[in-house]
N, C-alpha and C positions, 0 to 999 in steps of 0.2 A: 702123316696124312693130316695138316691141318684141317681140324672139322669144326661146325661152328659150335660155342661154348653151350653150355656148361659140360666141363670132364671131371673126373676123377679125386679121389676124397680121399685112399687109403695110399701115402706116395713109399712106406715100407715096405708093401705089400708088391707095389711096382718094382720094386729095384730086385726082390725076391724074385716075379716073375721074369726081372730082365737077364738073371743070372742065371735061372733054369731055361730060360730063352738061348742062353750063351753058349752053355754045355749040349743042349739039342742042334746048335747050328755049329760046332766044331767039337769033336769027341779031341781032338791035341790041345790041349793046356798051353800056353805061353810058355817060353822056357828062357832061360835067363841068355841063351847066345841068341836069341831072337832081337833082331837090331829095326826098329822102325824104319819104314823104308815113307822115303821123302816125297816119292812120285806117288804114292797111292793116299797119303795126306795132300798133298794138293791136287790131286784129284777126287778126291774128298769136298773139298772146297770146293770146287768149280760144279760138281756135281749138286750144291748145296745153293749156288748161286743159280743154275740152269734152273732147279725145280721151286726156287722163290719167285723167278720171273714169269712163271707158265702160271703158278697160283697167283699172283696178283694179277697176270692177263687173263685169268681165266680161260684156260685151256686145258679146256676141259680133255680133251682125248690125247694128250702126249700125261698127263698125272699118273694114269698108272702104270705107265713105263720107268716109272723109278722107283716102281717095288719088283720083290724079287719072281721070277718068271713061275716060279711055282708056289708062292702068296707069300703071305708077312703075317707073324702073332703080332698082333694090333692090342694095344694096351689101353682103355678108352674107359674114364667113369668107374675107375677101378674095376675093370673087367677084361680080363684076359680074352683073345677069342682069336683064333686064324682064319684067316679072309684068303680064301684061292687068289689068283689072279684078275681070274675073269669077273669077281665079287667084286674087286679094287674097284676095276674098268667100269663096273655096272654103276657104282656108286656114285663116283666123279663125273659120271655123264650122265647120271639123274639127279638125286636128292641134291646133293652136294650144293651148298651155298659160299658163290666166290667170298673174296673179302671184298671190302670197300678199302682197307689198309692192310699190309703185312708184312713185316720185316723182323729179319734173325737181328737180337737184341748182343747174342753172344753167340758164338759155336765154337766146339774143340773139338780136336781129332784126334785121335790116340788108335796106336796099330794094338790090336790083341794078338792079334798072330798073319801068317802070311795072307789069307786073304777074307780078315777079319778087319774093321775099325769101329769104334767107341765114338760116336757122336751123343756132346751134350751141351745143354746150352740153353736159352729163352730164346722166345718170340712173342712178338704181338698181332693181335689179331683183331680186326675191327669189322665186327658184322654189319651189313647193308642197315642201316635206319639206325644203328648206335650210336651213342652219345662221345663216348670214351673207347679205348680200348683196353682190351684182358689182356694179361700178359701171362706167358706157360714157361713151364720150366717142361725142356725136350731131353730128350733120350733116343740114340738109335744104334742098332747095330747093321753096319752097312756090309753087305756080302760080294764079292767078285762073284759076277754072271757074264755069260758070254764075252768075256775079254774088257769089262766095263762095270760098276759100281750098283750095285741094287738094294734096295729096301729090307732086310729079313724080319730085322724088329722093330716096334717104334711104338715110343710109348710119349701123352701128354698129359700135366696136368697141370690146372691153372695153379700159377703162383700164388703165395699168399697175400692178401691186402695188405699194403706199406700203413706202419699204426703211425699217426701225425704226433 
């Protein structure tokens, strides 16, 4: 859920919550004959390319269709918190401030189990009237819903300033 900056201070404490995130969203551990499967990473991707284009079009009411049908632990300003569905929806179709700029810097995919993957990676993000863009370092873990890819966790925090 790119939201506009300032997030998150404590990124230990993130990775904590995205691991007790992991074990609440699949009680099965990964297990060593568990073989990544090819179609659900590049539908990973294409799912990741669909919802970069609707955030930089500002579309506003297709956003919270790419979180999970019964909500996401949102990781935000080092705050843990679960956002229902209909919380997502309410958000992106009000407060929600588009970008003026957005694009994934990195992304990776990695399967945790069959219908678990490990999204992580930066972005940028340049709010209306800014100078420069922030750049985040992302986290998600993507759930299979309805026969298609959805949001369960997803955590941002801005990257650290590059020292000259």
């Amino acid at each position: 859920m790119p939201l506009s900056p300032p997030f998150v201070k404590a990124p230990l404490a993130v990775v904590a919550g995205l691991l007790a995130a992991l074990v609440a969203c699949d009680r099965r551990h990964p297990s060593a004959t568990d073989t990544p499967s090819q179609d659900v990473l590049r539908a990973a991707a294409r799912f990741y390319d669909a919802y970069s284009e609707d955030a930089r079009a500002h579309r506003r009411e297709k956003l919270a269709q790419y979180y999970a049908p019964n909500g996401a632990l949102i990781v935000l300003a080092g705050q843990r918190r679960f956002y229902s569905r209909a919380a997502i929806d309410s958000f992106y179709r009000g407060p929600w401030q588009g970008p003026a700029y957005f694009a994934w810097d990195t992304l990776a995919f990695d399967t945790l189990s069959s219908n678990l993957v490990l999204v992580t990676g930066r972005f940028r993000w340049l709010a209306a009237g800014a100078r420069d863009t922030t750049r985040f370092i992302y986290a998600a873990i993507l759930q299979t819903a309805d026969s298609s890819l959805a949001i369960r966790v997803e955590q941002e925090t801005p990257a650290p300033n590059r020292q000259r």
